[in-house]
C-alpha positions, 0 to 999 in steps of 0.5 A, a space after each residue: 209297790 202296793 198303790 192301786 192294787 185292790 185287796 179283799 181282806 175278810 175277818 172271820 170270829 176270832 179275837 186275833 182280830 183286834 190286829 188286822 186295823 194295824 194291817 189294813 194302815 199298813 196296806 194303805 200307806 203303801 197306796 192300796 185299795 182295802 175292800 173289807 168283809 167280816 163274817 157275821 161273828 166277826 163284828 163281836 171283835 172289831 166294830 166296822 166303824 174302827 175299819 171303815 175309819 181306816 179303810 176309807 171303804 165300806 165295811 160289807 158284811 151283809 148281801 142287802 142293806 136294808 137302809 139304803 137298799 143296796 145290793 153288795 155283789 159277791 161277784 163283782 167284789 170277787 172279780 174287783 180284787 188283785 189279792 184275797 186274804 182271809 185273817 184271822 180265818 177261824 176253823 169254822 170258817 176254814 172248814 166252809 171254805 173247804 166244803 163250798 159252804 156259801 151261807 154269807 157275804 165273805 164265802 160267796 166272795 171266796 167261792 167266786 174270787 180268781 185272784 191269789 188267796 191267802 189265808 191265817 189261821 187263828 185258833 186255840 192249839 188242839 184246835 189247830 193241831 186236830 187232824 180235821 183242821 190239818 187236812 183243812 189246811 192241806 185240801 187249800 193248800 193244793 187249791 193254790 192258797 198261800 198258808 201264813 202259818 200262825 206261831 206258838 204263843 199265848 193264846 187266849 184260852 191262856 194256854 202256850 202253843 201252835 195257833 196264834 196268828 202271825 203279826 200283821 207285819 209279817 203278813 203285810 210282807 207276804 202280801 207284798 212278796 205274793 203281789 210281786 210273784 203275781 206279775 213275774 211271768 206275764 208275757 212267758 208261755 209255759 208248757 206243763 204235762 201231767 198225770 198219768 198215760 194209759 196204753 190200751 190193751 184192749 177196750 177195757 183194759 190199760 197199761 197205766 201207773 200210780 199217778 193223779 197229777 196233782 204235782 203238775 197240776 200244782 205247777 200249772 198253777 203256780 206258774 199261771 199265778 205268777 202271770 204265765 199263760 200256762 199249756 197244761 197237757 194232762 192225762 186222764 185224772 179227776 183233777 179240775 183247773 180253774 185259772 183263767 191263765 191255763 189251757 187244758 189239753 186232755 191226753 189218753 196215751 204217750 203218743 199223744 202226749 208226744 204230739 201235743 208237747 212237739 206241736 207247742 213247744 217251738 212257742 214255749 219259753 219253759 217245758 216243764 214236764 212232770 207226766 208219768 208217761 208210760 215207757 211201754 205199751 202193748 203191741 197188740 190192741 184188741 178192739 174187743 174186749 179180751 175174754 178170760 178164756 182167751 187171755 194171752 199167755 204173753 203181752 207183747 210190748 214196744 216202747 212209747 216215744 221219749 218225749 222228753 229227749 226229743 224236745 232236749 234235742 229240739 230245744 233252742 232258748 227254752 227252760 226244760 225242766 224233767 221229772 225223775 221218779 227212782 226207786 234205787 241209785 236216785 242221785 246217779 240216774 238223775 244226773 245220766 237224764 240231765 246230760 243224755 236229755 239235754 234238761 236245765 234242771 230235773 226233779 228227783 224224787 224217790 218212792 223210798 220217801 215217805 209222803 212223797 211220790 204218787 197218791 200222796 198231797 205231800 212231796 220231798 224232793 232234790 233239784 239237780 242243775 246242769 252244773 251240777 248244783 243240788 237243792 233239798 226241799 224237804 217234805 211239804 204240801 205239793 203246792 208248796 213243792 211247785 213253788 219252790 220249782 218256780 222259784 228256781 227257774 226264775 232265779 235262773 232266768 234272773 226274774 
């Protein structure tokens, strides 16, 4: 399933490198193309003979060659790739990868790479363990790069624990399955709404909630990675989208949003609409701003449009997937939206849940179906959250 597919595999400084020959044989065998590039210290571990021997490419590591005067192009080797994965990726090189650090070949090509990117950690375990490294991991994480978690073994400070990395037979099998998910969805369209809304008072002043989008952000992602052309309907957040399979379409208020959603929605093939929409706003929207003399004893408010109900009601062959954001009778409440609004499925998750909800890159949550089935995802990063929901909507469409 691998042949023709083009990878870019960068080697930082670890020892765990003396394995990533074994990894770059399997890769080949199964027909792909290998394209290497190792850090600088990365060449005190493996020498690029052993890797140009069995990658039959180049090993780059260097903008210019001074021998041949050729020039490597971190842009084009980044637009060359199907797949990027860092391994064995050391916590200095994580932490460039983070901070947009671009002073050598490997990182100009990640800061420049469109394709799925995964990354193995490789590290002594207080070094991994540390709350820098931990926070690391999250902020790529919620870029949409895949973690291969390392194991706990003997390392080679000759301590046991956390750090070692994965065998490169079990990255070679996420290699592959992430190839796989690549092209799951292509041809599928994919409406997705995040974020908050924010319901005018006045010039200065809104009715808004807690939420930063980065739940539907994270599903965007993971949809569009997989091959959908995702329609991202978002609130106003200081989140940013990239993937070239996405169309943002930036929203201030409920009524947009419901506009929006109705005007894409008879194309879509899967709505999944996880904004926190205001249920209310203002009656009354002074086109001043309210001075504190003449604050009102009272705010009149109406309800906003139940976008997810009308597109239930307007739904023909579609996968509509809803959010439910509940602080008491969670299980009840969810189960009245699935029937009363027509859903496939909703996502269910509490503010009684420590790490999950608004403002956190973590999220716990329970998948309910129409049929009544329940699935507990237990606490993990948002983009991992958002896979698990992709997951469970291609396994009901049977992809």
């Amino acid at each position: 399933m691998l042949s023709g597919k083009k990878i870019l595999l960068g080697i930082t400084g670890s020892i765990a490198a003396y394995k990533i020959p074994y990894l770059i044989r399997m890769l080949r065998k199964e027909g792909a193309e290998v394209q290497v590039l190792l850090s600088p210290f990365a060449r005190e571990f493996v020498t690029p003979l052993t890797l140009f021997t069995l990658s039959n490419r180049e090993v780059l590591t260097e903008f210019h060659d001074p021998k041949n005067g050729k020039w490597h192009s971190h842009i084009d080797l980044a637009l060359w790739a199907d797949l990027m994965i860092l391994a064995p990726l050391t916590a200095n090189s994580m932490a460039k990868m983070v901070n947009g650090q671009a002073d050598n070949l490997l990182m100009t090509t990640y800061l420049s790479a469109r394709c799925p990117v995964l990354f193995a950690p490789a590290m002594d375990l207080d070094m991994y363990k540390h709350h820098s490294t931990q926070g690391n991991i999250r902020a790529l994480q919620a870029r949409g790069h895949v973690l291969i978690a390392p194991t706990e073994g003997e390392l080679a400070s000759g301590l046991c624990g956390e750090g070692r990395m994965e065998e490169p037979e079990k990255i070679f099998e996420t290699i592959k399955t992430q190839l796989k998910k690549k092209e799951s969805l292509t041809g599928k369209k994919v409406l997705i709404t995040a974020g908050p809304t924010y319901e005018a008072m006045d010039p200065v002043r809104f009715i808004g909630n807690h939420s930063t989008g980065l739940m539907g952000y994270s599903i965007a992602r993971s949809f569009a990675e997989r091959g959908a052309e995702v329609f991202l309907v978002s609130g106003p957040t200081n989140l940013h989208i990239d993937h070239p399979n996405v169309y943002r379409i930036d929203i201030n208020t409920a009524e947009e949003m419901y506009k929006a959603c109705l005007k894409l929605y008879d194309d879509t093939d899967i709505a999944v609409l996880s904004a926190a929409v205001a249920d209310f706003r203002p009656i009354l929207q002074n086109s001043e701003k309210i001075k504190k003399k003449d604050k009102p004893a009272s705010i009149e408010l109406e309800n906003t449009k139940d976008i997810l109900a009308e597109l239930g009601k307007q739904k023909k062959d579609q996968v509509l997937v809803g959010f439910a954001l509940e602080t008491e009778d969670e299980l009840s409440n969810a189960k009245k939206k699935i029937k009363n609004k027509n859903l496939d499925f909703i996502v269910l998750n509490s503010l009684k849940d420590k790490g999950a909800g608004f403002r956190s890159p973590t999220n716990k949550i329970t998948i309910l179906d129409k049929m009544g089935n329940q699935k507990k995802i237990e606490l993990k990063a948002k983009q991992e959250v958002a896979e698990d929901i992709v997951d469970e909507v291609l396994a009901y469409l049977n992809i």
